[in-house]
C-alpha positions as CSV (number, residue, x, y, z in Angstrom):
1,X,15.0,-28.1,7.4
2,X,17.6,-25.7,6.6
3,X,16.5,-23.4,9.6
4,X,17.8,-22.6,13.1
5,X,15.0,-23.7,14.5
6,X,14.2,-27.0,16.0
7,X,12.4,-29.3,13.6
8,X,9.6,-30.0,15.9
9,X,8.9,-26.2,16.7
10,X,7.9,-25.6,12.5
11,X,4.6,-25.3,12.5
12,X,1.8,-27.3,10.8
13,X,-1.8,-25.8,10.7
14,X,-0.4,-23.5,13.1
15,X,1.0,-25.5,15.9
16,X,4.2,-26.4,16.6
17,X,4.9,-30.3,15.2
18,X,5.6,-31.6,18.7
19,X,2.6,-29.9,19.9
20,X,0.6,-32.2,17.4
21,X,1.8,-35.4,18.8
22,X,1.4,-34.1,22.6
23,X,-2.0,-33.6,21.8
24,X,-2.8,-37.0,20.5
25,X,-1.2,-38.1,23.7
26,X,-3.2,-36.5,26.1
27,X,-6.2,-38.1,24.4
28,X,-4.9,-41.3,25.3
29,X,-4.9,-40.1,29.0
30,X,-1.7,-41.5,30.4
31,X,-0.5,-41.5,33.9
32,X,2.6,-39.2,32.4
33,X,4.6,-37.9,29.4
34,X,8.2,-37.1,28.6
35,X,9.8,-35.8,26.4
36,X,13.4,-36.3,25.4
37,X,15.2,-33.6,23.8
38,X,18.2,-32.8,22.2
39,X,19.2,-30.1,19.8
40,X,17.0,-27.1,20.8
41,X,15.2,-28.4,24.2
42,X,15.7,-25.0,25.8
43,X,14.0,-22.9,22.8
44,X,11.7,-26.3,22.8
45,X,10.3,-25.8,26.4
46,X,10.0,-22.2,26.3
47,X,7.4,-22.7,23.2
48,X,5.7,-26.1,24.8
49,X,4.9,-24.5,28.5
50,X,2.8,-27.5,29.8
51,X,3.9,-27.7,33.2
52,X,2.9,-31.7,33.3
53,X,5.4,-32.4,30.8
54,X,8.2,-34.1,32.2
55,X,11.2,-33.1,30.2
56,X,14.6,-35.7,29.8
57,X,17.8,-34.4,28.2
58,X,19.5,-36.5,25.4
59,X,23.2,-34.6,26.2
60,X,25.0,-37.0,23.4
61,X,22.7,-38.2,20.1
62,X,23.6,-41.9,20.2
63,X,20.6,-42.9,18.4
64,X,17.1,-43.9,19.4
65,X,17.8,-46.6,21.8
66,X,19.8,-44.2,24.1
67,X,17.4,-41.3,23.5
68,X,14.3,-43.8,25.3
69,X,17.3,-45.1,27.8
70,X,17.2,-41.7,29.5
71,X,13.6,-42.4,30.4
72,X,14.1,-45.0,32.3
73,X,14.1,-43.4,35.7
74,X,10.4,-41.7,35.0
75,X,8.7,-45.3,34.3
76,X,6.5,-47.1,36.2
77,X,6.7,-51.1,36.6
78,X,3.9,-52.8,35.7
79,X,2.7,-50.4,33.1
80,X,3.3,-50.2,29.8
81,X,4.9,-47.1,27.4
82,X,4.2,-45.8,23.8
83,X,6.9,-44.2,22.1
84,X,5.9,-41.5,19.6
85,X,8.3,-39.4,17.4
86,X,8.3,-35.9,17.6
87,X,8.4,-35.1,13.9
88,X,5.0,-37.4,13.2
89,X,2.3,-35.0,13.6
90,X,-0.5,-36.5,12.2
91,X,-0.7,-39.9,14.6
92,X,-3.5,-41.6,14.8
93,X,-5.1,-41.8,18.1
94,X,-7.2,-44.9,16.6
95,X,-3.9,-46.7,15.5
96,X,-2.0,-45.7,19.3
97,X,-5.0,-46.8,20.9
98,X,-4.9,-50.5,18.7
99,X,-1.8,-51.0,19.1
100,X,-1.7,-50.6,23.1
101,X,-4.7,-53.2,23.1
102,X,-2.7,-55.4,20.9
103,X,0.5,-55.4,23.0
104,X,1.1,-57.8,25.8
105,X,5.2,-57.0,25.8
106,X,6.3,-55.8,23.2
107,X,3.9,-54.2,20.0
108,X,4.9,-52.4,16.4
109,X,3.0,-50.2,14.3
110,X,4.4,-50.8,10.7
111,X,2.7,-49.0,7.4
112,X,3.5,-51.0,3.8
113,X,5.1,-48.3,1.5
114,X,5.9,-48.5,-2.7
115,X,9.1,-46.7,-2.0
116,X,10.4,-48.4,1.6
117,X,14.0,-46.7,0.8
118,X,15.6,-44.9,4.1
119,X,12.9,-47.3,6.2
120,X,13.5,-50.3,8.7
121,X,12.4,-53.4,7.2
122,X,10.2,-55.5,8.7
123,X,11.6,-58.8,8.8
124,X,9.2,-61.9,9.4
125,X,9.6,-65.9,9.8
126,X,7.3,-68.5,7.4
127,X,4.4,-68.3,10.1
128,X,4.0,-64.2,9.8
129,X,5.8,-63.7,13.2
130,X,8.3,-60.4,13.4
131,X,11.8,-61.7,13.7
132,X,13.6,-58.3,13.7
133,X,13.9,-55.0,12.2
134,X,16.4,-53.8,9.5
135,X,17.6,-50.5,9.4
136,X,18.2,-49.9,5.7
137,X,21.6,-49.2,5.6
138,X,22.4,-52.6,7.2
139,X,19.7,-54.6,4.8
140,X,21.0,-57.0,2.7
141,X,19.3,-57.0,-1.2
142,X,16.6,-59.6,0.0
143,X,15.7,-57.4,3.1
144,X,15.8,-53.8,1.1
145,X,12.7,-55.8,-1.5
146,X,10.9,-56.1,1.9
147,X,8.3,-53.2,1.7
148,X,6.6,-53.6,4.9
149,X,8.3,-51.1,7.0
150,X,8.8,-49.7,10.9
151,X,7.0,-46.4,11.7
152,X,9.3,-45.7,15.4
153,X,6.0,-45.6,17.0
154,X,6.4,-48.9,19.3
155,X,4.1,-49.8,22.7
156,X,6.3,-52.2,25.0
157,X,6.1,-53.4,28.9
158,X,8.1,-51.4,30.8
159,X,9.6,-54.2,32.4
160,X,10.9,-55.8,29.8
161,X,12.1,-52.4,28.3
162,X,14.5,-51.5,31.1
163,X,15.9,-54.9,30.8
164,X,16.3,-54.8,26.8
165,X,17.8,-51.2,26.8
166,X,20.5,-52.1,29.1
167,X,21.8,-55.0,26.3
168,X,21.9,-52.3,23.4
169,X,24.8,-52.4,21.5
170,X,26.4,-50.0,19.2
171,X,27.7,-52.7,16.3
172,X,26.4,-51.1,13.0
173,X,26.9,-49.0,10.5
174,X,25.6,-45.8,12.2
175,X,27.7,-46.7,15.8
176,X,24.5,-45.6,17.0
177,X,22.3,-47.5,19.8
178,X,18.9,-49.0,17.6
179,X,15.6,-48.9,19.7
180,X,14.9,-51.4,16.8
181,X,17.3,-53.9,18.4
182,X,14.6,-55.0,21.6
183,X,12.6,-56.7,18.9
184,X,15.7,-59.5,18.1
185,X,15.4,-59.3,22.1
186,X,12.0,-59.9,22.0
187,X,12.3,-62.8,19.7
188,X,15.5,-64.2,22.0
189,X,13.5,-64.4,25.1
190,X,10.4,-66.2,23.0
191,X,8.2,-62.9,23.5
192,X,5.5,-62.9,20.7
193,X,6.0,-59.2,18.8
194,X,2.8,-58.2,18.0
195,X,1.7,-55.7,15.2
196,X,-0.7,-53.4,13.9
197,X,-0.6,-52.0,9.9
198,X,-2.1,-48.4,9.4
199,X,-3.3,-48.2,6.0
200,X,-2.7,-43.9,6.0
201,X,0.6,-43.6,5.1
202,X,0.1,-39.3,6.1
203,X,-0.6,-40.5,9.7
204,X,3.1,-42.2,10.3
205,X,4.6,-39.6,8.4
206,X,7.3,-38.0,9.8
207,X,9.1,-34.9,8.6
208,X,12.5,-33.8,7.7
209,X,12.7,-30.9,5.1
210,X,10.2,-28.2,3.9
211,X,8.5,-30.1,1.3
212,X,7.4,-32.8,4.0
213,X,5.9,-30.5,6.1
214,X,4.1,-28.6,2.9
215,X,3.0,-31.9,1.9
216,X,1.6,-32.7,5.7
217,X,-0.1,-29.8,5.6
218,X,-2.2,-30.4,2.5
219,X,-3.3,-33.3,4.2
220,X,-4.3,-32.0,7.2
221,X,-6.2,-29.4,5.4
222,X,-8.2,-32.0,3.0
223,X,-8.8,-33.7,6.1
224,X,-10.3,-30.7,8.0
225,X,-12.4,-29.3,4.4
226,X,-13.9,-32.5,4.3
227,X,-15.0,-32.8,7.9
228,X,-16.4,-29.2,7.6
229,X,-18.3,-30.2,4.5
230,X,-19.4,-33.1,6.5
231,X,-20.7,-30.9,9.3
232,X,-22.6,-28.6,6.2
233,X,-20.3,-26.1,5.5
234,X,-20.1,-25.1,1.3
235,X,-16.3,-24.8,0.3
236,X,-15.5,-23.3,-3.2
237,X,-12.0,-25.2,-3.6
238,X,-10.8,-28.0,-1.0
239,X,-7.2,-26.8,-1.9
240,X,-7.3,-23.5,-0.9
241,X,-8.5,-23.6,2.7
242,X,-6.2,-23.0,5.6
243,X,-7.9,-23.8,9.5
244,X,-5.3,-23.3,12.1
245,X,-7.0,-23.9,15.0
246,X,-10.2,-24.8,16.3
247,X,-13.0,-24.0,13.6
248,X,-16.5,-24.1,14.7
249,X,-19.4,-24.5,12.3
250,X,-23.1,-24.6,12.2
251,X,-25.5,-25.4,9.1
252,X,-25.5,-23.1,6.0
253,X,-21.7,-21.9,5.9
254,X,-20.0,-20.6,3.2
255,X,-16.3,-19.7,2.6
256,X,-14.3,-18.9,-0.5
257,X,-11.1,-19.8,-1.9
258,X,-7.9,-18.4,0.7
259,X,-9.3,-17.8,3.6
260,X,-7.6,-18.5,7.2
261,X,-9.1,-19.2,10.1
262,X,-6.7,-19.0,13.2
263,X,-7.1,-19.7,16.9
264,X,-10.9,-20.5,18.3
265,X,-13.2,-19.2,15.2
266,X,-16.8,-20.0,15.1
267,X,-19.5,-19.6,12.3
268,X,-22.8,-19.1,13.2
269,X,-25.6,-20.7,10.5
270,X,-26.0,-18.7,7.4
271,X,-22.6,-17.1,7.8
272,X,-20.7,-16.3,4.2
273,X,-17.2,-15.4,4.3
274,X,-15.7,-14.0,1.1
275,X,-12.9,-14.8,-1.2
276,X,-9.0,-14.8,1.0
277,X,-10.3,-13.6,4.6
278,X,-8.5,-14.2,7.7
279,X,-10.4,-14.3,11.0
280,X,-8.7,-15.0,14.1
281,X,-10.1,-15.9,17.8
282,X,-13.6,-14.5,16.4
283,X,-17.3,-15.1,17.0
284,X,-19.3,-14.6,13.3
285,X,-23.1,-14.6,14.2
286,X,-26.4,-15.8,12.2
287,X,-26.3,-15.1,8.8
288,X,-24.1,-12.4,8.5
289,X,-21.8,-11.2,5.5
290,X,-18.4,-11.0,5.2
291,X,-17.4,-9.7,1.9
292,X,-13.7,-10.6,0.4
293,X,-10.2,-9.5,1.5
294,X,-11.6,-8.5,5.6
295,X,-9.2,-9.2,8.4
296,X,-11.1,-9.8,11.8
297,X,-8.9,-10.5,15.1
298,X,-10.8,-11.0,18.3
299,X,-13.8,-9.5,17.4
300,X,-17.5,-10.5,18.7
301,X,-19.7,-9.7,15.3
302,X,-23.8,-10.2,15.6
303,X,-25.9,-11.7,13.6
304,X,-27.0,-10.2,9.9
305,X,-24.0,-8.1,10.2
306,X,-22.5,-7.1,6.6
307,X,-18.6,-6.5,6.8
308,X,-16.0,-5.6,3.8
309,X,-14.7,-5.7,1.9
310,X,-11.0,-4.6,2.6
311,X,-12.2,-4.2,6.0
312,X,-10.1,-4.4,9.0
313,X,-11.9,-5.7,12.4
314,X,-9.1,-5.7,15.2
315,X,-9.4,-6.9,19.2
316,X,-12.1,-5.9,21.3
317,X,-14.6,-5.0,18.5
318,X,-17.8,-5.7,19.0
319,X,-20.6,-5.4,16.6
320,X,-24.5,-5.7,17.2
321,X,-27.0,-7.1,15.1
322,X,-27.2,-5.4,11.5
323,X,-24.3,-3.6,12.3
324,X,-22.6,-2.3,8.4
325,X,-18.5,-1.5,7.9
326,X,-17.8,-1.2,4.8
327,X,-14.5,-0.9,2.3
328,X,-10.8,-0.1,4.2
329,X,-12.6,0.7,7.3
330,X,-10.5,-0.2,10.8
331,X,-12.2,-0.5,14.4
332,X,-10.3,-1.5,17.0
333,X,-11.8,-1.7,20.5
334,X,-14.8,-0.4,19.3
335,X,-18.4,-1.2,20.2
336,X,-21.0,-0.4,17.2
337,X,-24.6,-0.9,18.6
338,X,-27.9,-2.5,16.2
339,X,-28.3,-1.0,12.8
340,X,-25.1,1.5,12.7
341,X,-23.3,2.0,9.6
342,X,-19.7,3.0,9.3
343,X,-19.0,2.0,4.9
344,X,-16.0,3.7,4.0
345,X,-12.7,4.9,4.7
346,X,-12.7,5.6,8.5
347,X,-11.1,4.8,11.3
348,X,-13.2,4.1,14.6
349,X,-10.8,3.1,17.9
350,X,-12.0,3.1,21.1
351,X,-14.9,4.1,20.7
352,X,-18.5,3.4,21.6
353,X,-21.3,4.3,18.5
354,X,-25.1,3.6,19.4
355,X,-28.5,2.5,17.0
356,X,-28.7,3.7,13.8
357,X,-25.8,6.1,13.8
358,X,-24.6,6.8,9.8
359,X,-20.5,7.7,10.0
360,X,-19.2,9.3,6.7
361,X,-16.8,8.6,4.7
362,X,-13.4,9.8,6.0
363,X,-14.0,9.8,9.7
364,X,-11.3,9.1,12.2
365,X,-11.9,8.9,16.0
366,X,-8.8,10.7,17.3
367,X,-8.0,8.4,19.8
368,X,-4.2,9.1,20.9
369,X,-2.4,11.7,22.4
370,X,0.8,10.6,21.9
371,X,1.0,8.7,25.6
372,X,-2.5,8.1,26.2
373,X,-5.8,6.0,24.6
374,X,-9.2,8.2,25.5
375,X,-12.8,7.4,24.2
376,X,-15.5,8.4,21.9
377,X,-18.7,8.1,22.5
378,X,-21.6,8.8,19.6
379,X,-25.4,8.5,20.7
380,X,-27.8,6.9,19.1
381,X,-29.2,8.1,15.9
382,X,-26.4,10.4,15.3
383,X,-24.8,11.1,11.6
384,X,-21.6,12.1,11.2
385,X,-20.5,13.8,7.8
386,X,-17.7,12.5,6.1
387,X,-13.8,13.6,6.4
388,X,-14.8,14.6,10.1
389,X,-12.0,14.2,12.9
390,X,-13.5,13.5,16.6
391,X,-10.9,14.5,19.1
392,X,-10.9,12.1,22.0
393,X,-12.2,12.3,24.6
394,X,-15.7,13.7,23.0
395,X,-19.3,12.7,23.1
396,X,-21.7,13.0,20.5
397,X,-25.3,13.3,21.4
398,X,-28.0,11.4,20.5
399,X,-29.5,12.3,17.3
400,X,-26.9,15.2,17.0
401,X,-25.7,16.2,13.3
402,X,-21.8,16.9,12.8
403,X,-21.1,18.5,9.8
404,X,-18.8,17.3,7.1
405,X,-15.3,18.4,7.4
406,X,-15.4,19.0,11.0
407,X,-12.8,18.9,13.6
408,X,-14.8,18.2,16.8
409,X,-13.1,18.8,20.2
410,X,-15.8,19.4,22.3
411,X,-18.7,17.5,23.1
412,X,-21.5,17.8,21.3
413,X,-25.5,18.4,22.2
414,X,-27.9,16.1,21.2
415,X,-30.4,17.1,18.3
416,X,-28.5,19.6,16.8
417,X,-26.2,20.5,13.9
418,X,-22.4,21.0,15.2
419,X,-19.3,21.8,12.8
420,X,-16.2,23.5,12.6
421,X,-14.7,25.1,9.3
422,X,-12.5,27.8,8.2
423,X,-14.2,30.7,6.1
424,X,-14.3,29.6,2.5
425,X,-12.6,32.4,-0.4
426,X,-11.9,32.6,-3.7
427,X,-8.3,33.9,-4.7
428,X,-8.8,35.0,-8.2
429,X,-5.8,35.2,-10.6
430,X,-4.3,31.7,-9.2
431,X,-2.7,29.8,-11.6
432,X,-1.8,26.1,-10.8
433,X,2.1,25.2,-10.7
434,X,3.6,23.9,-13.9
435,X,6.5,21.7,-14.5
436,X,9.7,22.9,-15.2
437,X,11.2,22.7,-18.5
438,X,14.5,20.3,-18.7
């Protein structure tokens, strides 16, 4: 991977790798999970923080066999264990859940690939029965023209395991201790080796430099565009979506090429989101517009809202219905009531604005006084000109004018035109600067 970071912490739509393959665990609601680490498991468990984890510490990496071997303390008799790899995030529940049903002792999922090379073999007798598994470096030439391969993802009796683990050996090219070997074992002690064959080759993938992961991830997006398409959802170009996270949709959604959708995002129907948004941990209500280039992060917006574009929604906005912000304007903790227009070049932080208040061009709510946040409050109905600085803590009154190019400090009466400027003059004579000759 070329990184300090543990392979399994990259991220993929996201989420960690590892956290992938946790996740498709849980849905298969075992009695426990563990993990076995090497490389990294103290960076790893600060990142993955579910305390029902149980974690196991590979201290030497002697190959797959003696990673599982460390397990065996944790498992239960009578029950049986799937093994998943940490670096396969796309796993199919479907094909875990098949291939537990299919085991009695021992059970393999194995995917047919065009290109097999770096893969186990799969290794069967005349009848279609598994006879063993052949790591490719130890394949002979009739073996490596096998192209049915092993995935590592393997469902076996956890009695039999703890026996076969103990009778590992070490006698191969690697030196290394082959989980692989328990299916010769298998075979030995006239256990029947069953098998399931995944057809998606994405979902056994496992990943081991950059270009794997970008190549996963393009998967995982053209799988989540065409579930939202499904579901109703217009998308102008299936490559250029990102979702990382949980994306909600209802009927009549539209996005644009780029956008990003992080954390818990949901679209209300009718919603249209402009050309390379991102919206994170968001609520986007019934049928309302936002334009191209906006950044929204946790932010509650109404329905028949219009927002952008170049607009920059941070946490703890909230915007009522028909609410309007317009080109490079920021709120942050700011609550803009029905109707209420703030469309250009402002800056609105805690701050509450009532109904059918116009803020000009220019406006910045003065919010910090170098240790402290304090609020703005604007009534309903109010205008503000443009380029007008409100000094926090201030209140505005309802249906109050303030006029442009003021720098308000005080609070404000309702009804009635407030502003602050400087005596306007004329200096006659002035000439402008020039440049200096060289």
């Amino acid at each position: 991977m070329k990184s300090t970071m543990p392979k399994v912490l990259h991220t993929l739509a996201g989420k960690p790798l590892l956290q992938h393959v946790l996740d498709a665990a849980k849905q298969l609601e075992p009695s426990r999970i563990m993990v076995i680490y090497g490389y990294g498991g103290d960076v790893v468990q600060q990142i993955i923080t579910d305390k029902n984890i149980i974690w196991v510490e590979q201290k030497e990496q002697l190959g797959t066999g003696h990673a599982v071997k460390q397990a065996i303390p944790h498992l239960e008799s009578g029950a049986k264990t799937l093994i998943l790899l940490g670096d396969v995030p796309l796993i199919s529940v479907d094909a875990c859940q098949r291939l537990l049903k299919e085991t009695k002792c021992l059970g393999l999922m194995t995917v047919r690939k065009t290109d097999p090379t770096g893969y186990g073999r799969i290794v069967r007798d005349t009848n279609g029965h598994i006879r063993s598994i052949v790591e490719h470096k130890d394949a002979n030439q009739e073996e490596l023209l096998i192209d049915e391969v092993n995935t590592g993802i393997i469902a076996v009796a956890n009695d039999k395991l703890i026996s076969w683990i103990q009778d590992l050996k070490n006698n191969n090219v690697q030196g290394e201790y082959y989980l692989t070997d328990i299916v010769s074992m298998a075979v030995r002690d006239n256990e029947l080796v069953n098998s399931i064959t995944v057809t998606d080759e994405s979902s056994v993938e496992g990943v081991n430099s950059k270009q794997d992961l970008a190549g996963l991830e393009r998967v995982y997006q053209m799988r989540m565009a065409s579930s939202l398409m499904e579901a109703g959802v217009t998308i102008r170009d299936l490559f250029r979506l990102d979702v990382r996270g949980d994306l909600q949709v209802d009927s009549d959604v539209e996005i644009d090429v780029g956008c990003v959708f992080e954390g818990k995002v949901i679209l209300e129907s009718g919603v249209k989101i402009g050309a390379y948004c991102v919206i994170r941990d968001s609520v986007i209500g019934k049928g309302s517009v936002i334009a191209p280039y906006t950044h929204i992060d946790q932010a509650q917006i109404s329905s028949r809202c219009r927002i952008g574009p170049y607009a920059r929604l941070r946490p703890g906005t909230v915007l009522a219905e028909e609410a309007h912000v317009g080109n490079f304007v920021e709120l942050k903790n700011a609550q803009v009531d029905v109707g209420s227009k703030i469309n250009h070049l402002s800056y609105v932080g805690d701050a509450t604005v009532g109904k059918k208040v116009n803020i000009g061009a220019g406006t910045i709510t003065c919010n910090y006084d170098g240790a402290n946040k304090h609020r703005t409050v604007i009534g309903d109905n109010a205008f503000i000109g443009s380029d007008t600085q409100l000094i926090a803590p201030v209140i505005v009154g309802e249906n109050a004018t303030i006029g442009a190019g003021s720098t308000i400090s005080k609070d404000t009466p309702p009804g009635e035109l407030t502003l602050s400027r400087s005596k306007q003059i004329t200096i006659s004579g002035w000439k402008r600067p020039v440049k200096a000759t060289k």
